[in-house]
N, C-alpha and C positions, 0 to 999 in steps of 0.2 A: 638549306636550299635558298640564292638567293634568285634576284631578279636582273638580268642583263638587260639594258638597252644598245639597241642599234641602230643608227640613225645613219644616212646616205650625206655627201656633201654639199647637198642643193639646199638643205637646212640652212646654209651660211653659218653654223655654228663655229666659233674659232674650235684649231682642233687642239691647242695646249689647253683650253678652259674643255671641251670635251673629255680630255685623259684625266682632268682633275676631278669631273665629275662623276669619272666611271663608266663612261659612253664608250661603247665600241664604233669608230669612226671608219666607213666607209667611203670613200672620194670617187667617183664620176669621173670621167676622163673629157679631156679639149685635143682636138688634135688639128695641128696647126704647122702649114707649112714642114709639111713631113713631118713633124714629129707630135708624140703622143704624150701630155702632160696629166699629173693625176692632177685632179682641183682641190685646190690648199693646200698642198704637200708640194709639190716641182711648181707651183705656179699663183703664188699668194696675190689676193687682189691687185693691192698698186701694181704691182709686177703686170701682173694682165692689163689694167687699165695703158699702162704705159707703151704696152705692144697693140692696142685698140686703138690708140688713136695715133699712132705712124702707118698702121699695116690697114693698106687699101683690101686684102682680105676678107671676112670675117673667119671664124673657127669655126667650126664643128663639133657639134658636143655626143659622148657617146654615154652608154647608162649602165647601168651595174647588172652585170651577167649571174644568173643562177648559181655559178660554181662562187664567185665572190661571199654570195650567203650564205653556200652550205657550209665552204669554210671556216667563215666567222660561226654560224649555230654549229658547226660539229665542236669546234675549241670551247664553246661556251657553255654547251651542253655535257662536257663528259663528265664533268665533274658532280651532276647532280641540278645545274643552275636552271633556267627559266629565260627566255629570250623573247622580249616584245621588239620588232623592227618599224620603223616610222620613215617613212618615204616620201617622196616627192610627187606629185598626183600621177596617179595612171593617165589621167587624160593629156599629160604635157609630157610623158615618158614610159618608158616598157621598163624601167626598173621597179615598182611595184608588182608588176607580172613576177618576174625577176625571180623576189622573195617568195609570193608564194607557189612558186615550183622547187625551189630550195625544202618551203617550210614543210610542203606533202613529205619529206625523208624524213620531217620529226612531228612527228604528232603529238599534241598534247605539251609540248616542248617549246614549239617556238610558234608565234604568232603575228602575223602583218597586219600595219596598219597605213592605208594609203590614207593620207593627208586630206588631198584633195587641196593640196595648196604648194607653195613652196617659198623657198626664203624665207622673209622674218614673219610668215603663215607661219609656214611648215616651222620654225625656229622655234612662236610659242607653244605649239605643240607638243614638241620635244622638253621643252621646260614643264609642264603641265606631268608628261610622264614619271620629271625626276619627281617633280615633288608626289605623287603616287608611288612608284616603290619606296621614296624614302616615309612614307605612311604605314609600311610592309605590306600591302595590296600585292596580290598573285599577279603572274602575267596575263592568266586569262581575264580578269576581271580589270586589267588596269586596260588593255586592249580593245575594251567591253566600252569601260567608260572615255579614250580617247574618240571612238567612233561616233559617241553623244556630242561629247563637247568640241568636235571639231565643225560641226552644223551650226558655232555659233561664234567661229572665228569669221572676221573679218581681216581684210587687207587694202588698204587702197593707198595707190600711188602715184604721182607727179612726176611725168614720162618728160625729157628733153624733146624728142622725136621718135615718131613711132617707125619710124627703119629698121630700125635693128628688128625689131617682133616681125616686122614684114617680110625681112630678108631670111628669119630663121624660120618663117613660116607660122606662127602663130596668130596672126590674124590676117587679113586679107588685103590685097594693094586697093582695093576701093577704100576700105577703113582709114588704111595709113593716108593715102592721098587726102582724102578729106581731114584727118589731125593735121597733114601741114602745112593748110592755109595758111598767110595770114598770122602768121609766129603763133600760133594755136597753140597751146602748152595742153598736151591729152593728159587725162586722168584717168587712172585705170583701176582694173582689181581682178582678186578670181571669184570666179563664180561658177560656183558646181565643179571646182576643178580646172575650169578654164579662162583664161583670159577676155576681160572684155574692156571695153571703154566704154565708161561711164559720164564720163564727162568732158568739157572742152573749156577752155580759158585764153582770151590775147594777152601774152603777158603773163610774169613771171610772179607778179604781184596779184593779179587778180587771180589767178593758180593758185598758188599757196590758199587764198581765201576760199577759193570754192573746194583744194582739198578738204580744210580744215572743216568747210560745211557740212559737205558729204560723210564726213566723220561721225559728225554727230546727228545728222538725219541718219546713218545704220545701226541706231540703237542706244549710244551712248558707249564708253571705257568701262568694262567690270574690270576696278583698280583689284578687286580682292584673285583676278587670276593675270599669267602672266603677258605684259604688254610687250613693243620692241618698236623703237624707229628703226629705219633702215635706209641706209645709200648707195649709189655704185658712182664709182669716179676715184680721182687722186686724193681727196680728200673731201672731209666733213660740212665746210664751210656751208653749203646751200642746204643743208640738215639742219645745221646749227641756225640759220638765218630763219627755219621754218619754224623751229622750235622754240624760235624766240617770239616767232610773231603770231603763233599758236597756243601761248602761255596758258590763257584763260580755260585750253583745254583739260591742262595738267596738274598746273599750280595746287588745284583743291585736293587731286587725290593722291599725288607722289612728289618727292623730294629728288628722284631719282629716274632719268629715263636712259634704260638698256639701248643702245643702239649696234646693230648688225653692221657687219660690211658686204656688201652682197660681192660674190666671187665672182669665178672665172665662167661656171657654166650657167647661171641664169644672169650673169652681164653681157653672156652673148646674146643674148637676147630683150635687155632692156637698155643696153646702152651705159653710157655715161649721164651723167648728171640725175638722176633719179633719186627719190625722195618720198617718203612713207611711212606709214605705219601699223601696225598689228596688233591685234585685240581681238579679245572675247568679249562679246556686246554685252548688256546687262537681258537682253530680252531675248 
């Protein structure tokens, strides 16, 4: 008997590195000017980024329906196997709800784990679970223990402009108006689930600096679990720019930083040009 994971596509997890790992990849849908695209499968990042910034629109993002999971747990389960699912916060979506009205048809079988985060959150998350089944940890216990160690992810991240979160309704036009004083650069994170702004910066240089602050005022990098930058846009570059001028962050505990592409359905909602990072605190 082994142990399935199922992870939603708000994880940002590329999904050819998901089928390598054994993850059963679920994708979220955008639907956009009539038509209806799964996220990372009909509509890979750049692809979105490149339709975000011609289309005076925005999208619409929809979220993974009950029958999608009972699906995925009835194939997973016939054989005997175990099914832990890792989701994107209830508080930012009804796909959490989702799985567990799925998982009541298998008891004992399959088990929900809402994040309470999402993207390169919700990403190291999902890393944390491979390395637990590949421990041979049960699903009830591996379930058990992402629910701990999810109270001690952090996320925070260097917004372009807070429109896009305002326009998809995530936080409020008073909020947003006030980040775009004044080329304000917001700095953001989830908390308890939800989005806040934590901070604010003129300038793209004094940003980066006060991300990198804020970083290490919530706890410090536990290098010994799984970390992740993360960007949304056409490319790397203002990642790469961050990460160079954040050195002193990293230099001492890795050789190596994972970085995420965030997709089609939480770039609707943070935009282009975005810039961050994911950890488990030490504290």
């Amino acid at each position: 008997m082994a142990v399935q994971i199922v992870i939603d596509s708000a994880s940002d997890f590329d999904r050819r590195e998901a089928e390598e790992k054994g993850l059963t990849f679920l994708p979220l849908t955008v639907q956009w000017a009539g038509q209806t695209y799964r996220d990372q499968v009909d509509l890979p990042p750049r692809e979105f980024y490149e339709k975000l910034i011609e289309c005076s629109d925005l999208p619409t993002t929809g979220q993974l329906t009950p029958y999608d999971f009972t699906e995925a747990f009835r194939r997973l389960t016939e054989n005997g196997d175990e099914v832990v699912a890792i989701t994107l916060s209830s508080k930012l979506s009804g796909t959490f709800q989702s799985g567990m009205i799925a998982a009541g048809d298998f008891p004992g079988k399959a088990f929900v784990v809402d994040s309470l985060n999402a993207t390169f959150g919700e990403h190291i998350l999902v890393r944390y679970a491979i390395r637990l089944r590949d421990e041979g940890k049960g699903a009830e216990e591996i379930a058990r223990e992402l629910d701990q160690a999810k109270k001690r992810i952090r996320l925070i991240a260097l917004v372009d402009t807070l429109e896009y979160l305002k326009r998809g309704g995530r936080i409020s036009a008073v909020t947003a108006a006030a980040g775009g004083l004044l080329s304000i650069k917001p700095v953001i994170s989830v908390v308890d689930g939800e989005v806040k702004v934590i901070g604010k910066a003129r300038g793209s240089k004094k940003a980066n600096n006060l991300l990198t602050e804020l970083i290490m005022q919530s706890g410090g990098v536990n290098f010994d679990m799984p970390y992740a930058l993360g960007f949304s846009g056409l490319d790397d570059s203002m990642l790469q720019k961050y990460a160079a001028d954040s050195a002193e962050l990293w230099q001492e505990g890795t050789e190596h930083l994972p970085v995420c592409a965030i997709g089609a359905v939480i770039g609707t909602h943070v935009g282009p040009g975005a810039v961050g990072a994911a950890f488990f605190s030490k504290e």
